[in-house]
N, C-alpha and C positions, 0 to 999 in steps of 0.2 A: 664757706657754705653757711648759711643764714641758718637761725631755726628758731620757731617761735613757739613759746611754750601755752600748751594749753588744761586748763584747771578740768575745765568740764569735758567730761569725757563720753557724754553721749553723744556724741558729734559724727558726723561724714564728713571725710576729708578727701576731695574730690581735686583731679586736672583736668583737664581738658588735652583733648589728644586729637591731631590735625589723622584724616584718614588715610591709608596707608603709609604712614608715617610717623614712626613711635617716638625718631628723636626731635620731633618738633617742640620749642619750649615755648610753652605757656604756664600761666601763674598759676599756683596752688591754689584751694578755695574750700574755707573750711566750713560746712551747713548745721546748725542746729538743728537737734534731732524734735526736739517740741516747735510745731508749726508756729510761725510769725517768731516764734524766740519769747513768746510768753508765759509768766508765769503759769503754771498748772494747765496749763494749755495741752493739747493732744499731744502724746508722744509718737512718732514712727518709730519700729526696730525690724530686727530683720527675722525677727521670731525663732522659734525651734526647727533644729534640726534635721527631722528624723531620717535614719540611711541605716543599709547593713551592709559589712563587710563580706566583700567576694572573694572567698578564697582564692578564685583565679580569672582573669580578666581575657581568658582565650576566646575565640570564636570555638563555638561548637553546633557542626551539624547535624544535623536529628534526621536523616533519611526519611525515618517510616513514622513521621508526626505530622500534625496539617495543625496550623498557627493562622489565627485570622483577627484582623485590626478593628476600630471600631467600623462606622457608619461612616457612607458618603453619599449624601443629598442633594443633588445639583441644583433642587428647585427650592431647597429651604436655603441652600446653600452650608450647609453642614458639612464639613469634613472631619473627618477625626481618622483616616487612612493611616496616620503616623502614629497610633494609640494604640498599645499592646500591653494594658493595665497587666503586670502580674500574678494580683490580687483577685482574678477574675478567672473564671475556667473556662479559656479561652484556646485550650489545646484537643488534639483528638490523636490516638495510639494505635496502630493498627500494630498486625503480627509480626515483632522483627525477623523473625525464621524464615520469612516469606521474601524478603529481599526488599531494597528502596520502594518508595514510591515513586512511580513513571510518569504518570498523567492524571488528571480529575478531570473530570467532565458532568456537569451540570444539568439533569433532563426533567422535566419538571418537576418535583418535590425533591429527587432525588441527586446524591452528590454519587459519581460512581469514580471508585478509588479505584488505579490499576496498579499494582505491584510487580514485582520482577515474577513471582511463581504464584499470585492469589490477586481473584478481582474481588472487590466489596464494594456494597451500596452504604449509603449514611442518610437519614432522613433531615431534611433541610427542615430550619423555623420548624419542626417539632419533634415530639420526643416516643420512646415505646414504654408500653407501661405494660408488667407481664401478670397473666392471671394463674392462680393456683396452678391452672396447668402448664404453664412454662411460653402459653398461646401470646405473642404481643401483640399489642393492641396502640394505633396510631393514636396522639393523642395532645393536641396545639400545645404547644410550649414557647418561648422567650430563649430557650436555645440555637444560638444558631446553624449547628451540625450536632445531630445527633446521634441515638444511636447508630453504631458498626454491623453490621451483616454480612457476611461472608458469602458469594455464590457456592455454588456445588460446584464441583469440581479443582482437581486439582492443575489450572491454567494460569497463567500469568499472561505479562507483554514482552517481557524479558527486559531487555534491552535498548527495546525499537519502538519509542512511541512514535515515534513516522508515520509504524506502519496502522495509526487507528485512522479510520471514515465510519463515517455513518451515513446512513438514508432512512426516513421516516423514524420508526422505532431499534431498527438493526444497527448494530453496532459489528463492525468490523475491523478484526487486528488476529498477529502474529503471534505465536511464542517460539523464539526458534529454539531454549533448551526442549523441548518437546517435539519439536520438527513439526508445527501443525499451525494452521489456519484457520482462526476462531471464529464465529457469529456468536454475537449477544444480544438474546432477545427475550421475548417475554415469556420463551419458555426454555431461558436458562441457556447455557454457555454450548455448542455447537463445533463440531471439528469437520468444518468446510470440506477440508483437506484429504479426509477419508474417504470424498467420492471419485472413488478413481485414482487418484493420485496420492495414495498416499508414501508409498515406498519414494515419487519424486522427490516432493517435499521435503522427505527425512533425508536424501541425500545432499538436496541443494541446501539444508540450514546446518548439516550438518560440517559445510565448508566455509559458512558465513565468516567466523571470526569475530571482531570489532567490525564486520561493515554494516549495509544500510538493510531497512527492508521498509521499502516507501510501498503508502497505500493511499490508496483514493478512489471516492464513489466517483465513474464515468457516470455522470448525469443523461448523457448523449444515449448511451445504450444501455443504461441499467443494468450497470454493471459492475464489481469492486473489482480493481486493479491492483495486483501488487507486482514490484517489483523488484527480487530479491538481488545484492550486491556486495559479493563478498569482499573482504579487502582487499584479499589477497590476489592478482592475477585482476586481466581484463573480462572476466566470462563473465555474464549475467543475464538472466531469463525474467523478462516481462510478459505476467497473463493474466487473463480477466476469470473472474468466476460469474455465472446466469444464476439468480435465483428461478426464474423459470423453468433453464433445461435441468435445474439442479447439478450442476456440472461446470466444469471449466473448458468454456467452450475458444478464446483464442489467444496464441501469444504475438510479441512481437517483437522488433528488432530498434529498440527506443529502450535509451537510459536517463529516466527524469531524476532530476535534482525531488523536486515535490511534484504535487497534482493539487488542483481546487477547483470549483466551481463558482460561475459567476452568471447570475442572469440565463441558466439550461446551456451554457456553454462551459464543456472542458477544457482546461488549461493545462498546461505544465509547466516545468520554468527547468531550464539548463543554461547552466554558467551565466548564470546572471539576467539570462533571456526569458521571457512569457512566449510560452508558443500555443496557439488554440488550435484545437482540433477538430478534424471531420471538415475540414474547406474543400468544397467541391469543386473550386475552381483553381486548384492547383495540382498537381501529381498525386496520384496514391503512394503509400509505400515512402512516403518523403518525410522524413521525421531531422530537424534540427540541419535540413539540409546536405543530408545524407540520405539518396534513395538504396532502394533495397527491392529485389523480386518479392511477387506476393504468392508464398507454397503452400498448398495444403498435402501434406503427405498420410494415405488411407490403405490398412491392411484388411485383405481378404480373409478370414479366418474359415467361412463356411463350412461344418462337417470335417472339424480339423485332423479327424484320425483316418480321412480320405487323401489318397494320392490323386491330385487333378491336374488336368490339363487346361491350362486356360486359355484362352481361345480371343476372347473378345474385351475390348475397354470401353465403358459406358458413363457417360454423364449428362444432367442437367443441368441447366445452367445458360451463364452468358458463353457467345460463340470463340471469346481469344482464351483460351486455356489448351494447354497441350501439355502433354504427354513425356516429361521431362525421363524418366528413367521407370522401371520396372522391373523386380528382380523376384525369386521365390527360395524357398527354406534350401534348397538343392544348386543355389546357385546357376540356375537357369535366366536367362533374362532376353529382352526381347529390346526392337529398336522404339527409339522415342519416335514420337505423333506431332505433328505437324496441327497449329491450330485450324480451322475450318475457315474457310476463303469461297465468298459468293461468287458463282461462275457466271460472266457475264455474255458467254457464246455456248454456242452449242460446242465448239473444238472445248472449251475448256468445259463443260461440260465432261463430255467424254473424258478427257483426260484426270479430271477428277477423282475416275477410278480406279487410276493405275498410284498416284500420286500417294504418299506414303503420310495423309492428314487424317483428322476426322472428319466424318460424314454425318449430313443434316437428315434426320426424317422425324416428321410431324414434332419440332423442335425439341429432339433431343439427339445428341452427338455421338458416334459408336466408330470406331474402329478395329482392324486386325491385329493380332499382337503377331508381329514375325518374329521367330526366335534367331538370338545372336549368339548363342552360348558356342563355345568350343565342344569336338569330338572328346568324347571318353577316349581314354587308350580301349582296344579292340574291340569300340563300338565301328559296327557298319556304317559305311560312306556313303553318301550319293555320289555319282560321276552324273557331270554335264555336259556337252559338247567339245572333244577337245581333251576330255579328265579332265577337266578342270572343276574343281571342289572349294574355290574360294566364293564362289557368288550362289553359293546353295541357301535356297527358303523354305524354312520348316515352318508348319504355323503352330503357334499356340507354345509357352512353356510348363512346364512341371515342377511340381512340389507338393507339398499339403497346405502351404501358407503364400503370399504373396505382398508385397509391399509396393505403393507405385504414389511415383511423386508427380502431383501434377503444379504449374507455374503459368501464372496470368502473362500475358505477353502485352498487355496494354494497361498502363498505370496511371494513360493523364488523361484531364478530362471530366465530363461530371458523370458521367458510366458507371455502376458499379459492375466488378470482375465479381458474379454473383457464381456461386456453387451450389445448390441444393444437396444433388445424391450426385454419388461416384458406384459402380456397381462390375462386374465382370461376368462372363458366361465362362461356363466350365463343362467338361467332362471327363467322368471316372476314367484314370488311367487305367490301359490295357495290360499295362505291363509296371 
């Protein structure tokens, strides 16, 4: 092995190294540290050090902290995205009690922080400045997150940022430790969920688990969707909430991966697929190529501490819907309805009346309700010609309540299977 001695020791001593490839040999080469190698000439060095020792070199995650890099300029061309100066207070703390941080989401001035059990707002590019009386006061600052604010109440996201949408100023999501359905708006955090529904909701989150609970504004009908999906088991309930009826007006028989909007059109996506919603020109009730009947099922309550007999079944609407089942609190129930069929003879005419459908006047649909219940033990009989007691027609059944499912008979098409009112005629039982 060669070696050549050298006196002066401010030197670089440099190889050259072929790329990917370290044992490639090439000559040594030794540079003087004073430019051209002249006397008192400029020196290069590689100057001071400075560094401080890390007691430990682990990754450590910080859940409930929000960490932001420099500046990125596409039109100055600045990037400094890989810049997280130390030396800089460049961090922001929220409440660790409160659980991780789920989501941020950006809405004009403001950053809104969602945690597992606490939402908070932080003012972007500026700061609060508090006066004698505790009042803050906005106020431009070189900060880029500022002050922390906490909402009222005690709500979080939990788990499921999926389940956040928005439309205009409303913000929409989940908490399922709470079993409730949030709006966040400009006056404060909102539990959807309590209208009407809130005993559901606390049963269905309170079976979630680790699964999903997807949410998304339906642009189409102005409407939030969510989806709840437990882990556990195949069962899962998709429905929409109306800011207009105030109320959760439908569900359905569709399991989406997400939901988004594009261009006033709703999407979904399942197993990889984009599927757009509301096509007129293909089946109702068809979702990811699975169709499914379209039910609405509606309870009679009227005067609930009355025993009645009900007599008739009433609706508005389009003409293919029938009369799937109908039952009342007593276990009475009557035969299903046949949807409504234009007669196009005077025989079918006629016949029309004996025929066990609904009937048309001044376009709304009504039928008889025939009872099918079985005899009580030592209730009195009809006898029919013959004794025979198996083809006897009572009309009307009994109860104080009544439930009756009604099913669109025609799915395809550009038609909507429209319902307005469902209604029934009654009379106080006699007995």
């Amino acid at each position: 092995m060669a070696s050549i001695p050298v006196k002066y020791y401010n030197t670089f001593v440099l190889r050259k190294f072929a790329q990917g490839d370290v044992n490639a040999a090439f000559n040594w080469y030794i540079e003087e540290s004073r430019i051209k190698g002249g006397y008192n000439n400029v020196q290069t060095g590689l100057a001071p050090r400075a560094f401080l020792r890390a007691e430990s070199n682990r990754q450590e995650t910080l859940s409930n902290s929000i960490i932001y890099s420099g500046i990125l300029n596409s039109r100055t061309g600045i990037n400094q995205t890989n810049q997280f100066p130390s030396g800089e207070d460049i961090t922001r703390t929220v409440d660790p009690s409160k659980g991780s941080i789920q989501k941020l989401y950006a809405e004009d001035t403001n950053l809104i922080i969602f945690q597992e059990n606490k939402v908070n707002r932080a003012l972007i590019d500026k700061d609060a400045v508090y006066t004698q009386e505790g009042v803050p006061m906005q106020t431009t600052s070189n900060v880029v997150i500022g002050a922390i604010q906490p909402y009222a109440g005690e709500f979080g996201i939990s788990k499921n940022p999926e389940s956040f949408a928005v439309y205009g100023y409303r913000k929409y999501f989940t908490d399922a430790s709470q079993g409730a359905v949030l709006r966040l708006s400009r006056d404060g955090i909102t539990e959807i969920s309590a209208n009407g529904m809130y005993d559901f909701f606390r049963d269905q989150f309170a079976t979630l688990g680790t699964g999903r609970s997807v949410g998304g504004w339906d642009i189409h009908n102005k409407c939030y969707t969510l989806s709840i999906q437990p882990s556990i088991g195949s069962n899962f309930e998709t429905l929409s909430f109306d800011e207009i009826a105030k109320g959760w007006v439908s569900r359905y028989s569709y399991k989406p991966d997400l939901f988004s909007n594009v261009q006033n059109n709703f999407y979904s996506t399942k197993d990889g697929g984009i599927y757009l919603h509301y096509v007129s020109s293909v089946n109702r009730a068809n979702f990811y190529g699975n169709g499914s009947s379209s039910t609405v099922t509606t309870v009679f309550n009227a005067n609930p501490s009355l025993v009645k007999n009900f007599q008739t079944i009433n609706y508005e609407g389009a003409g293919n819907w029938e009369l799937t089942s109908i039952s009342t609190d007593s276990n009475d129930s009557a035969n299903s309805v046949q949807p409504f069929t234009q007669p196009t003879s005077l025989v079918e005419l006629d016949n029309q009346l004996f025929k066990n459908e609904f009937k048309r006047k001044e376009n709304k649909y009504f039928a008889n309700l025939v009872n099918t219940s079985s005899f009580n033990q030592g209730e009195v009989t009809p006898l029919f010609l013959g004794g025979n007691t198996t083809n006897w027609s009572v009309s009307g059944i009994k109860g104080f309540t009544a439930q009756a499912l009604l099913t669109a008979t025609n799915n395809a098409g550009s038609g909507n299977n429209e319902l307005f009112a469902v209604s029934t005629n009654y009379k106080e039982s006699s007995y």
